[in-house]
C-alpha positions in Angstrom: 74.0 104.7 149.1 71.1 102.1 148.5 69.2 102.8 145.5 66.5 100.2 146.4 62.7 101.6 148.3 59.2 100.4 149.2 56.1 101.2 148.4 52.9 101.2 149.5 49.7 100.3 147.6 49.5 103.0 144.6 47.7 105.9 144.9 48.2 105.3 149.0 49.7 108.0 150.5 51.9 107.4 153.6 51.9 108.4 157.2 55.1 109.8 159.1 56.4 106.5 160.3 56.6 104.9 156.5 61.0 105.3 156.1 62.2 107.9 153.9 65.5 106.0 154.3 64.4 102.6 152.8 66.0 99.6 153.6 69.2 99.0 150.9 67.4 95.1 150.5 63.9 95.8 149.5 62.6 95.2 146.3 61.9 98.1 144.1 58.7 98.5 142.1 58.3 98.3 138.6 58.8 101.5 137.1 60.2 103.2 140.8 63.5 104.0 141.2 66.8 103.8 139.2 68.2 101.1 137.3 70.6 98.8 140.0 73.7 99.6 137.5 72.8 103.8 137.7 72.6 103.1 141.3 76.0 101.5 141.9 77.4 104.5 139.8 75.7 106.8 141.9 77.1 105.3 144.9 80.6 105.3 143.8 79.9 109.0 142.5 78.7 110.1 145.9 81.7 108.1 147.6 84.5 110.1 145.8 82.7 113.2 146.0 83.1 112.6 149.5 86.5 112.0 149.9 87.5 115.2 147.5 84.7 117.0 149.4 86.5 116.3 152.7 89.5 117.3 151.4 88.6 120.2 150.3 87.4 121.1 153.1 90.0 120.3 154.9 92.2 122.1 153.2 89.9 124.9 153.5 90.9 124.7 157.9 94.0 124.6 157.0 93.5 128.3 155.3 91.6 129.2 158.0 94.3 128.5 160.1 96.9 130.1 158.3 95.1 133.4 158.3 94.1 133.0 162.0 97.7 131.8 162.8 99.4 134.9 161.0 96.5 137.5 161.6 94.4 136.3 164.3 90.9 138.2 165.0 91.8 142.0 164.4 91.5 144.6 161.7 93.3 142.6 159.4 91.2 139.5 159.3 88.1 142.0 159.2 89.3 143.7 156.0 90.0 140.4 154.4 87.1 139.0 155.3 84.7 141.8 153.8 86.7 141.0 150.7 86.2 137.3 151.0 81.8 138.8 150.5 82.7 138.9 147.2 84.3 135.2 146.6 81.4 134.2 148.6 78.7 135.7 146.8 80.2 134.6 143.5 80.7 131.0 144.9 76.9 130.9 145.6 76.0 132.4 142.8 78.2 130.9 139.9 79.1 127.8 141.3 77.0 125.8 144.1 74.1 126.8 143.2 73.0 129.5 140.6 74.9 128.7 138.0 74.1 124.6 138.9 70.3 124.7 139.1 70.6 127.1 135.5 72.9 124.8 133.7 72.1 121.2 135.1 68.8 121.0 134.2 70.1 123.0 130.4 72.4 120.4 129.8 70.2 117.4 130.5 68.2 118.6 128.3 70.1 118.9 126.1 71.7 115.4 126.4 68.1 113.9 126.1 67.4 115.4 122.8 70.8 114.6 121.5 69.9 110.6 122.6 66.7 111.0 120.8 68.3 112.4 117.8 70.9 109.9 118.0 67.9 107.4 118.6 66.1 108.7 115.4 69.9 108.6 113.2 69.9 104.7 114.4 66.3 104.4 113.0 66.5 105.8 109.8 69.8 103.5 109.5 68.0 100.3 109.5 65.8 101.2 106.4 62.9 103.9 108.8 61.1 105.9 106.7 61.4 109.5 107.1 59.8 111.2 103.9 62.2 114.0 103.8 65.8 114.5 102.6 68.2 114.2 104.8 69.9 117.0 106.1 72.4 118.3 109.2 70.7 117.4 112.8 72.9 119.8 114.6 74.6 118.8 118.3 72.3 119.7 121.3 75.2 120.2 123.5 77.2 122.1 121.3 74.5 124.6 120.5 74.1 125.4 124.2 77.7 126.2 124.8 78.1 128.2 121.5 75.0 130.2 122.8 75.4 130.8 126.1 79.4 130.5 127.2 80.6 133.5 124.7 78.4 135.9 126.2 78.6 134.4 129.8 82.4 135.4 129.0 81.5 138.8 128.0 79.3 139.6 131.0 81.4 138.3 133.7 84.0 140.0 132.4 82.2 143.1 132.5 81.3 142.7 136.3 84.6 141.6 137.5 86.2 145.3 135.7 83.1 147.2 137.6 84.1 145.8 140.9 87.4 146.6 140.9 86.6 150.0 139.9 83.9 150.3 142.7 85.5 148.8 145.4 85.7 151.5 147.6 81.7 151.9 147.6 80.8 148.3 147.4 83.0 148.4 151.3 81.7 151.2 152.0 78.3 149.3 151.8 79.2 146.0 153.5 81.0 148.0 156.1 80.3 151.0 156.6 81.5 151.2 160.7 85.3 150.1 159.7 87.5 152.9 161.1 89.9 152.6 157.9 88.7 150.8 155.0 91.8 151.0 152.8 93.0 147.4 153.1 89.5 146.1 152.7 89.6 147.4 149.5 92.8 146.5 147.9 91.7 143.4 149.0 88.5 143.6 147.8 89.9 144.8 144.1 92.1 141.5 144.2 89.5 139.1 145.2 87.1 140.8 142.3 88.3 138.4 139.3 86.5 135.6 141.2 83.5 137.1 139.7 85.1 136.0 136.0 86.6 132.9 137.0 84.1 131.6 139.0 81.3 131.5 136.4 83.7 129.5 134.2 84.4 126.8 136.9 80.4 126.8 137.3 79.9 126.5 133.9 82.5 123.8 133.2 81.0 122.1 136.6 76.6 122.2 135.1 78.4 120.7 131.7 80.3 117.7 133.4 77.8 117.0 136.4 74.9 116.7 133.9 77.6 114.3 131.9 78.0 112.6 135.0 81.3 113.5 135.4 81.6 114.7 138.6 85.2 114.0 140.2 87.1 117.4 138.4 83.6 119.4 139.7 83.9 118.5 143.0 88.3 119.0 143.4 87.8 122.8 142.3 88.0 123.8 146.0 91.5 121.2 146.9 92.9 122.9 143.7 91.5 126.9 144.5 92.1 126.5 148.9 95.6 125.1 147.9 96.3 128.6 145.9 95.1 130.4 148.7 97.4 128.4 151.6 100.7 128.6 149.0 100.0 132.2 148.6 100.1 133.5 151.8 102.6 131.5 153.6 105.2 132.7 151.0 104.2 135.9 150.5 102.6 137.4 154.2 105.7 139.0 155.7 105.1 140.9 152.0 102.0 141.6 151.4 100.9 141.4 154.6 97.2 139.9 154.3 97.2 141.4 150.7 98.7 137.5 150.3 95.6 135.9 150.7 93.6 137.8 148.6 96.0 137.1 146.0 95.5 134.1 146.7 91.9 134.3 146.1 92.7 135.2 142.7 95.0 132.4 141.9 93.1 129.8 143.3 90.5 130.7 140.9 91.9 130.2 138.0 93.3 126.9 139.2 89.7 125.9 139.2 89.2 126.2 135.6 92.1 124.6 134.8 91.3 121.7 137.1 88.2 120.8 135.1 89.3 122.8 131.5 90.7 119.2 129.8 87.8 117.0 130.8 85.1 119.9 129.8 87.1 119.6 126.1 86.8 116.3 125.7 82.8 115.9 126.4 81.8 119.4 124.6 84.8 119.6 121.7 85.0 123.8 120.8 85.4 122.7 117.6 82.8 121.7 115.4 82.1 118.1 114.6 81.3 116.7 111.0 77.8 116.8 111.2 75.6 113.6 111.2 72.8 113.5 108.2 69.8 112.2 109.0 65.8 112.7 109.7 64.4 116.1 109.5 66.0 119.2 110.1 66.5 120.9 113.5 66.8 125.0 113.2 67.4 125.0 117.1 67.9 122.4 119.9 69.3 124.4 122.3 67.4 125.1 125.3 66.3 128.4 125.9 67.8 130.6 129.0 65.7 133.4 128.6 65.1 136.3 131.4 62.2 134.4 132.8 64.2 131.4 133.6 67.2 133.6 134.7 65.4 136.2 137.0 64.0 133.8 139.8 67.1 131.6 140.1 69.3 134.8 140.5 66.9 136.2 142.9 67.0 133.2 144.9 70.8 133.1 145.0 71.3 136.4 146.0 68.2 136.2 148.9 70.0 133.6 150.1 73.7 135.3 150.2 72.5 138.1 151.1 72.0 136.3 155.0 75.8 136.4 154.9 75.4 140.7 154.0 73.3 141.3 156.8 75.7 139.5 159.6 78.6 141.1 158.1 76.7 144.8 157.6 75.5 144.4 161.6 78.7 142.9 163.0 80.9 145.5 161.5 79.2 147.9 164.3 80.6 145.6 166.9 84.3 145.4 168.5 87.0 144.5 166.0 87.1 140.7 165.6 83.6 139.9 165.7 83.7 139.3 162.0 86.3 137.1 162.3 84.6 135.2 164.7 81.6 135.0 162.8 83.4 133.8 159.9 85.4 131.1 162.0 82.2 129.6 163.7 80.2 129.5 160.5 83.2 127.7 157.9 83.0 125.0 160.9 79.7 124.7 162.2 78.9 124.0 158.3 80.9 121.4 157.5 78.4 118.7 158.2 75.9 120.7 155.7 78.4 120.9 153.1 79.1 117.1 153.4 75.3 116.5 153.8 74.2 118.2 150.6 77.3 116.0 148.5 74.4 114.0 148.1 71.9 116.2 146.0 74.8 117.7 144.0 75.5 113.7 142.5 71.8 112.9 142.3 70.5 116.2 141.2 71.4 115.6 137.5 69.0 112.3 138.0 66.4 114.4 138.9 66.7 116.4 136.6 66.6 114.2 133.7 63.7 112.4 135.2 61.5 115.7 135.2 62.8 116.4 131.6 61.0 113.0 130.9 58.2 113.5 133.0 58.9 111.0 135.6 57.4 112.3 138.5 57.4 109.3 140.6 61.0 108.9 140.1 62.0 112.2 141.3 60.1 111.6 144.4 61.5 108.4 145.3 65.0 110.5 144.5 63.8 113.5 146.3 62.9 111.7 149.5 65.7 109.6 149.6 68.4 112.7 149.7 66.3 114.3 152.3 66.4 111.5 154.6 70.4 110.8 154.0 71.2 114.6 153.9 69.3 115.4 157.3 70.7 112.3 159.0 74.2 113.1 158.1 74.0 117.1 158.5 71.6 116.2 161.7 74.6 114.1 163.1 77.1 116.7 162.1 75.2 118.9 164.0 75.2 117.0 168.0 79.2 117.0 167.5 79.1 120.7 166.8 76.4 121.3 170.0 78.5 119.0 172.3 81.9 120.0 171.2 82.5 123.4 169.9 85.3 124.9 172.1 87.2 121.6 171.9 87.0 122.0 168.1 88.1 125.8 167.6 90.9 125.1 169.9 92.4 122.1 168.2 91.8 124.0 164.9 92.7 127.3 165.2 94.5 128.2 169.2 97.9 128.9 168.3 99.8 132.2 166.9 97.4 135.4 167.0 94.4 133.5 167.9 94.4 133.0 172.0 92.0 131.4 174.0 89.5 134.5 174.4 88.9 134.2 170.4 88.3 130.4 171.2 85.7 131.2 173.8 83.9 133.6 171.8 84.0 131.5 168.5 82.9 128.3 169.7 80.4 130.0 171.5 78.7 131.2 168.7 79.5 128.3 166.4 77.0 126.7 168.7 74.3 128.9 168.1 74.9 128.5 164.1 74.4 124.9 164.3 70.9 125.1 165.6 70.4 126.5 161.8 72.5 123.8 159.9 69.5 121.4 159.4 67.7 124.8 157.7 70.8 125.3 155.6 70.4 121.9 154.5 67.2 121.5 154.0 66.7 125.0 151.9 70.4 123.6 149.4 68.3 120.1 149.1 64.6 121.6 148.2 65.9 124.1 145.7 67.0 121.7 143.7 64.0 120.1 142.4 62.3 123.3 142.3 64.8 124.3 139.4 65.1 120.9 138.2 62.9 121.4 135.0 63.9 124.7 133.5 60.9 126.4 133.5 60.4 129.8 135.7 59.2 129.4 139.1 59.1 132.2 141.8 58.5 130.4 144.9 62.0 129.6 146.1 62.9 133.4 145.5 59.4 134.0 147.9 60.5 131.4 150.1 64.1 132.9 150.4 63.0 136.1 150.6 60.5 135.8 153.7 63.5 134.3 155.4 65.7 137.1 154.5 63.4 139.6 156.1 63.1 137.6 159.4 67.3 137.4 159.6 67.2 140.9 158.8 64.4 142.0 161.4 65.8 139.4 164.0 69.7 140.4 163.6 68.6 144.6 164.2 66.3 143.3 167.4 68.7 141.1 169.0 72.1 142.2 168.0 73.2 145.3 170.4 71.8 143.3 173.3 73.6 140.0 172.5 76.3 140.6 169.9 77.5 137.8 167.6 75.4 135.5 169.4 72.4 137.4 168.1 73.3 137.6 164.3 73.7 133.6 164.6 70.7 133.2 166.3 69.0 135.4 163.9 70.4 133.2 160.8 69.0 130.3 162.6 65.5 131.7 162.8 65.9 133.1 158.6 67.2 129.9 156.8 64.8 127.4 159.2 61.8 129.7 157.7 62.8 129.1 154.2 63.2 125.8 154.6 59.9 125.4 156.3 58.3 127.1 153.0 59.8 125.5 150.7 59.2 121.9 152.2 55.5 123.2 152.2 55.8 124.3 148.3 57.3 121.8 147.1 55.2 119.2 147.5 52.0 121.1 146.0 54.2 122.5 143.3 56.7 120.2 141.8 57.6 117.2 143.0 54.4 115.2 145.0 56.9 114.8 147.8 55.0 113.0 151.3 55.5 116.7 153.2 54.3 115.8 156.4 56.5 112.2 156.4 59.2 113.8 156.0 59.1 116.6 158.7 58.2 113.3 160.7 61.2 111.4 160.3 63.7 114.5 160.2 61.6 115.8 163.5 62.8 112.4 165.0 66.2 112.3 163.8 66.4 116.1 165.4 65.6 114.8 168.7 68.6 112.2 168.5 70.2 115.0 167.5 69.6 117.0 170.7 69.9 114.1 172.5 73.5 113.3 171.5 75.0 117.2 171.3 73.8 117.4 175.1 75.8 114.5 176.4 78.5 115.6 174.6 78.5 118.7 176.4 78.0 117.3 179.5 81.3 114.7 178.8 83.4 116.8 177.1 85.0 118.7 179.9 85.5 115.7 181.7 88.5 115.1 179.7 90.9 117.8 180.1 93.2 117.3 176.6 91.4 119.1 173.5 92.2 116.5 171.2 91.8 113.1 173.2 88.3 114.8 174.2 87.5 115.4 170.5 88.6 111.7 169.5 86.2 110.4 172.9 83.4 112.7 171.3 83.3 110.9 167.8 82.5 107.8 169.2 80.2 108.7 172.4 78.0 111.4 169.6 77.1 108.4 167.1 76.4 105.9 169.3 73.9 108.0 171.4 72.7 109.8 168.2 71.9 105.8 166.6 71.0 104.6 169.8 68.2 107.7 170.8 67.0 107.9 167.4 66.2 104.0 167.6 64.3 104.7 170.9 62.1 107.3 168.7 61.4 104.9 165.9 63.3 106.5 163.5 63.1 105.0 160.2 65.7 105.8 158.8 68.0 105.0 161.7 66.5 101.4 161.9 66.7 100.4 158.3 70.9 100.6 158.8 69.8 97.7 160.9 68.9 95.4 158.6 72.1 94.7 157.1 73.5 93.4 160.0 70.9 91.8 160.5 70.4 89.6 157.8 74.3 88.9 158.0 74.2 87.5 161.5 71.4 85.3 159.9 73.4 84.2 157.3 76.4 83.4 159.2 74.5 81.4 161.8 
C-alpha cells in the first residue's frame, strides 16, 4: 500500500479525473502524507491483517459449512440463526465498530498526551525551567483503562444476565412467525455471554490498534470461528444445533484470551512507579461522557438493526429463507470485509492526525482508503455478480443442503452484492466522523434515513418477491447512507474532494458491471463448479482492469506505472 500522493497547487481544489489512488512513485508534499518509515509499517500492518483476515474468514465458511452440512436450511438453522442476532449485534456494536470508533480515537489521545508528558519529563531533564515542584504526572493510558474497563465490566455483565433471562421475549421479537420458538431460545440464552465477552475483545482490540498493534486484534475471529467448528462437530449428534451455540460462547472467550497477554504488556494493571516531573496533572484521561456515547451507539445499532428488519420480515416466509439470507449475505460480503482491512490499520492514523489537528493529513488518508477499499470491495463484487451459484455450490452443496438451497441462495447473494460498495463505503466514512472524540449526530442521521428506506422498501417488496426483496431492499438502505455521509463528510469533518471521489468510484463501478456480466455470460460454459470458479478469477480481473482502463480510471491506471518504469529500467 503506497503511502506516496500528488497534489495540485494549494488551495486548488480538484476535478473527478485527479486519482484518488496516487501513483506509489510520486513525490509527496512537504507536510502531506506520512512519514516513508510509518508507511512501510502500515503496509506490512495491512498485509498481515490480510492474511489473518482471510483466514478468519475462511474459517468462518468452513462454520457455515458445518452447520449447513449437519442442518441444512430448515427449522434448525432458523432457530440458530435468530440466536446468532445477538453475536451479531454485539459483534457490531462492541467490536468492529462501536466500541472501535469509541476507544480508537480515546486511546490516541491518550498516547499523544502521554508523549507530550514524556516530551516535557525529557525537558525538564536537561536543566528546563518549570517554576513549580515537581510532583506525580500520572499515565494517560492507565487512567483510561482504570476509568472506563471496571465499569465496562460491570455493565456488560449486567446485559449479558438480562438476556438470558429475556430470551424468550427478545425471540419473540425478532421472530415472531416461528411455529416453535423453543430452540431459538436455548440457543439464544447460550449465545447471550457474547454480550460480556465481546466488549472485552473490543476493548483489548481500541487499546492495541491505537498502540499499533494490530495482529492479536485482527486473529480474534481464526481463534472465536475455530471454537464454534470444534464445538459442533463433536458435540451435534448431542446437542443437536444446541452445539453451535455453545460454540458461540466458547469461541468468545477465546478471543480475549487471544489478545489478553499482549493488552498486559502495553497497559500493565498494575501501577507503575510514577515519573516526577513538571506540573501536576489531576486528570488526563479522556472523557467518555453520554454525549460522546449516545451518537456512536445510535449509529451502531441503526446500522444492525438492517440485519432486524430482514430477519423480522423473512421469518413470515417458508422455513429456510433465513438461512438463505444468512448464507448469501456471509459470502456476498467477504470482499467488504477484506475491503474495509484497510481503514481498520489506517484509522488509528487518522485519528491521531485529527487529535493534532492535521486536517490535510487525514484527507490525503481519507481518500486514499476510499479509493483502495472501493477498488478491492468493487472487484469483489463482479466475482459475486458473475459467479454466485458456482460459489454456493462449491461451498456449501453437500449433506442437508441440495441444489434447490443453492439456487435460491446464490440467487439472492446476487442481489446483496449490488449493496456491498454501500456497505463499504458507510464502514469507511464513519470512521473519520468519530475519529476526534467529540459528539457528532450526523452518521446516526445518515444511518437512520437508510434504516427507514430498508424498512419501507423490505414491507413493499417482500410478499411479492420474497428474499429477493429483503436484499434488494438492503441494497437501496445502506447505498442511501452511504450517499449521506459521503455528502457530510466533506462539509463536516474531513475536507474530503466529494464529488472526485464519487467520480472515480462511479468509474471503477462500471468496470465492475462490466466484468460481473461476462462472468455470467462464461460461467455456465464450463460445466465443473470448481474449474468454472478457478476460469472466473482470472477472466473477472482482467476485464475489471482492462474496462476500468477504457473509463480512465485513476486509480486503475496508476497500478500501471510500476511496470512501467520497470520495463524502462530493464531496457
Amino acid at each position: 500500500m503506497s503511502d506516496t500522493g500528488t497534489e495540485t497547487e494549494a488551495g486548488a481544489r480538484p476535478g473527478p479525473g485527479v486519482p484518488l489512488l496516487p501513483a506509489p512513485a510520486a513525490p509527496r508534499e512537504a507536510g502531506g502524507g506520512e512519514p516513508p518509515r510509518l508507511g512501510s509499517f502500515l503496509a506490512r500492518a495491512a498485509a498481515a491483517t490480510a492474511v489473518l483476515t482471510v483466514l478468519g474468514a475462511a474459517l468462518g465458511l468452513v462454520r457455515d459449512q458445518a452447520i449447513a452440512r449437519y442442518f441444512g436450511a430448515s427449522d434448525a438453522s432458523d432457530a440458530f440463526l435468530i440466536a446468532w442476532t445477538v453475536p451479531e449485534m454485539a459483534a457490531t456494536l462492541l467490536i468492529e465498530d462501536g466500541m472501535a470508533l469509541l476507544l480508537v480515537p480515546a486511546f490516541s489521545l491518550a498516547l499523544s498526551r502521554r508523549d507530550a508528558t514524556a516530551g516535557a519529563g525529557a525537558g525538564a531533564g536537561k536543566g528546563t525551567t518549570v517554576g513549580v515542584a515537581d510532583a506525580e504526572v500520572p499515565d494517560p493510558v492507565r487512567e483510561l483503562v482504570a476509568a472506563t474497563l471496571p465499569r465496562l465490566f460491570l455493565l456488560l455483565s449486567g446485559g449479558a444476565a438480562l438476556l438470558i433471562a429475556g430470551a424468550p421475549w427478545v425471540v419473540g421479537v425478532l421472530a415472531p412467525g416461528l411455529a416453535d420458538p423453543r430452540l431459538a431460545v436455548d440457543c439464544t440464552r447460550l449465545t447471550a455471554v457474547t454480550v460480556l465477552t465481546f466488549g472485552i475483545t473490543g476493548y483489548f482490540s481500541a487499546a492495541l490498534r491505537a498502540h499499533r498493534s494490530f495482529l492479536p486484534p485482527a486473529g480474534v475471529y481464526v481463534a472465536y470461528n475455530a471454537g464454534i467448528i470444534g464445538t459442533t462437530l463433536a458435540l451435534h449428534a448431542v446437542w443437536g444445533v444446541r452445539a453451535a451455540a455453545a460454540g458461540v460462547a466458547l469461541g468468545s472467550v477465546l478471543m480475549i484470551l487471544t489478545q489478553l497477554p499482549v493488552f498486559l504488556r502495553f497497559v500493565p494493571l498494575r501501577r507503575p512507579r510514577p515519573r516526577r516531573f513538571g506540573r501536576r496533572a489531576a486528570r488526563t484521561a479522556p472523557p467518555l461522557g453520554f454525549a460522546v456515547l449516545a451518537p456512536v451507539i445510535l449509529f451502531v445499532v441503526s446500522r444492525q438493526s438492517q440485519v432486524l428488519v430482514e430477519r423480522f420480515l423473512a421469518s413470515t416466509l417458508p422455513a429456510g429463507a433465513i438461512s438463505h439470507l444468512n448464507y448469501a449475505q456471509k459470502v456476498a460480503q467477504l470482499p467488504m470485509v477484506l475491503s474495509l482491512m484497510i481503514c481498520t490499520v489506517t484509522f488509528p492514523v487518522v485519528a491521531r492526525a485529527m487529535a493534532a489537528g492535521e486536517r490535510e493529513k487525514a484527507r490525503l488518508r481519507v481518500e486514499r482508503d476510499l479509493a483502495l477499499a472501493g477498488t478491492v470491495v468493487l472487484l469483489g463484487t463482479a466475482v459475486v455478480l458473475g459467479y454466485a451459484p458456482q460459489i454456493i455450490e462449491v461451498l456449501f452443496q453437500r449433506g442437508a443442503f441440495d441444489a434447490s438451497d443453492t439456487g435460491s441462495t446464490a440467487q439472492v447473494m446476487r442481489v446483496y452484492a449490488l449493496g456491498l460498495l454501500g456497505h463499504c463505503l458507510v464502514g469507511a466514512l464513519s470512521r473519520p466522523f468519530f475519529s476526534s472524540g467529540r459528539p457528532t449526530w450526523f452518521p446516526a442521521f445518515a444511518m437512520g434515513t437508510g434504516l427507514v428506506v430498508t424498512t419501507g422498501a423490505g414491507y413493499a417488496l417482500t410478499y411479492r418477491f420474497g428474499v429477493d426483496g429483503i436484499a434488494t431492499a438492503n441494497a437501496l438502505g445502506i447505498s442511501t447512507t452511504a450517499l449521506l455521509l459521503l455528502m457530510g463528510l466533506g462539509t463536516r469533518v474531513v475536507p474530503i474532494r466529494a464529488r472526485s471521489v464519487a467520480f472515480s468510484l462511479g468509474r471503477l463501478a462500471g468496470a465492475s458491471l462490466a466484468a460481473g456480466a461476462a462472468g455470467w455470460a462464461c460461467a455456465p460454459l464450463v460445466p465443473d463448479p470448481v474449474l468454472s470458479l478457478a476460469a472466473g478469477c482470472l477472466l473477472v480481473p482482467a476485464v475489471f482492469f482492462l474496462t476500468g482502463l477504457a473509463l480512465r480510471s485513476p486509480e486503475l491506471a496508476s497500478l500501471l506505472v510500476p511496470i512501467r518504469r520497470r520495463f524502462l529500467d530493464g531496457r
